[in-house]
N, C-alpha and C positions, 0 to 999 in steps of 0.2 A: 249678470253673472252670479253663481251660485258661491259664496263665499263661507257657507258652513263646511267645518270640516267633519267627515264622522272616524270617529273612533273604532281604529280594530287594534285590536290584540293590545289594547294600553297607549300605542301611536299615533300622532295626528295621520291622517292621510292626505298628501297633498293635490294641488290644485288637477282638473280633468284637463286632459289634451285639448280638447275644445276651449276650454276658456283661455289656455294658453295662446292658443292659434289666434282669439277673438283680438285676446291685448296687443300681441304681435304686429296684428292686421290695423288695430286703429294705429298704434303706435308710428306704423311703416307709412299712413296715410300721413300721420303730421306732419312726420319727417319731408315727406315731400312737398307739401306743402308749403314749410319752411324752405328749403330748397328751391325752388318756385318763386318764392317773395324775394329770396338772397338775392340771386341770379339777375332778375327786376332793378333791382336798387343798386346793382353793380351797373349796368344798363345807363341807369337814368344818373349814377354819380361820372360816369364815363362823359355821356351829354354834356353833364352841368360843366366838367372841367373843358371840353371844347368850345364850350358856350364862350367861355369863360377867356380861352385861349385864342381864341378868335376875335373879341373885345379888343384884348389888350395888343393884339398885333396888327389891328386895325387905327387904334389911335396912335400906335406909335408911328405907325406910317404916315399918320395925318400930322401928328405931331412935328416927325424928322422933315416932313416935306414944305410945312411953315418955316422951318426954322431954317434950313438951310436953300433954302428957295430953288432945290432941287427932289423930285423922286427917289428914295430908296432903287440902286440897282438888285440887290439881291437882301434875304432878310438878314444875311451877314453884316449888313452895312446899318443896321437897326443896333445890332451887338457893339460895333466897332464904334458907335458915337455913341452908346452907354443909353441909349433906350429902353435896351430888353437887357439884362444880363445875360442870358442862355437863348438860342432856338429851343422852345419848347416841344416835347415828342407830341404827337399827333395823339391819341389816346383810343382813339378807333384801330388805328394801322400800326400803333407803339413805335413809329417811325419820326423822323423829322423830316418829311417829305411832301413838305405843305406844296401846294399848288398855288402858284401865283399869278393875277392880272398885269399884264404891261398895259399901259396906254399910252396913245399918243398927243393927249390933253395934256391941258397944264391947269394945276388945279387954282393956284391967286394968280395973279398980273405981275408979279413979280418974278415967279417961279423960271427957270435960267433952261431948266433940263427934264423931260418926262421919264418914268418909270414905273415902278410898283404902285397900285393902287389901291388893289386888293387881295384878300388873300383867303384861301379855302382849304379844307380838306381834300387830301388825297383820293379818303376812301370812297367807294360807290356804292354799299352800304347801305340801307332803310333805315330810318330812325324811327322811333317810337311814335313820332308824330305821324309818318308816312312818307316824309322826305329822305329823298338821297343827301348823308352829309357832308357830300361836294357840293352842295347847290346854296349852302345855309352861308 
């Protein structure tokens, strides 16, 4: 870019439409760029909290089914004996509309009653890995 200015009549002259245009155009590239990386990292923090969310409602099911020598019937029943505080919202669907496995196992020799075993997402969705994350 030419950044000399020339002098008329005592005045600076300012910059040419072209250079204008030039800074505009790289400007509008980073921009999106940046935009692009944002987008990504909302993505993959979205994952992390289902990762995340999926953990912890799998042990507590593992957890409530030791302890009371029965199955969780519903994940309300994970709240109601102080498991989980909340149903966590799904962060894919922003729903609490997990998907859940019945079985008709029992998981120790002790265990009285079957139920919840596992639990998934709703959505059907692709993830970044290549998986749908109702299958994770």
């Amino acid at each position: 870019m030419n950044l000399k200015r020339a002098e008329r009549g005592g005045k600076c002259a300012g910059f040419t439409m072209i250079e204008l245009i030039m800074v505009i155009a790289i400007i509008s590239i980073l921009a999106s760029i940046a935009a692009m990386n944002y987008q990504h990292s909302i993505w993959r923090a979205r994952e992390a909290v289902l990762r995340n969310d999926l953990f912890t409602m799998r042990s507590s099911i593992d957890q409530y089914t030791l302890d009371k020598q029965a199955a969780p019937q519903s994940l309300q029943d994970l709240v109601e004996a102080g498991y989980i505080k909340a149903i966590p919202k799904d962060p894919i669907t922003t729903q609490t509309d997990w998907v859940t496995e019945q079985e008709d196992s029992l998981m120790a020799i002790d265990q009285t009653k079957p139920g919840i075993v596992d639990v998934h997402s709703a959505s059907s969705q692709v993830s970044s890995e290549g998986t749908a994350y109702n299958t994770w």
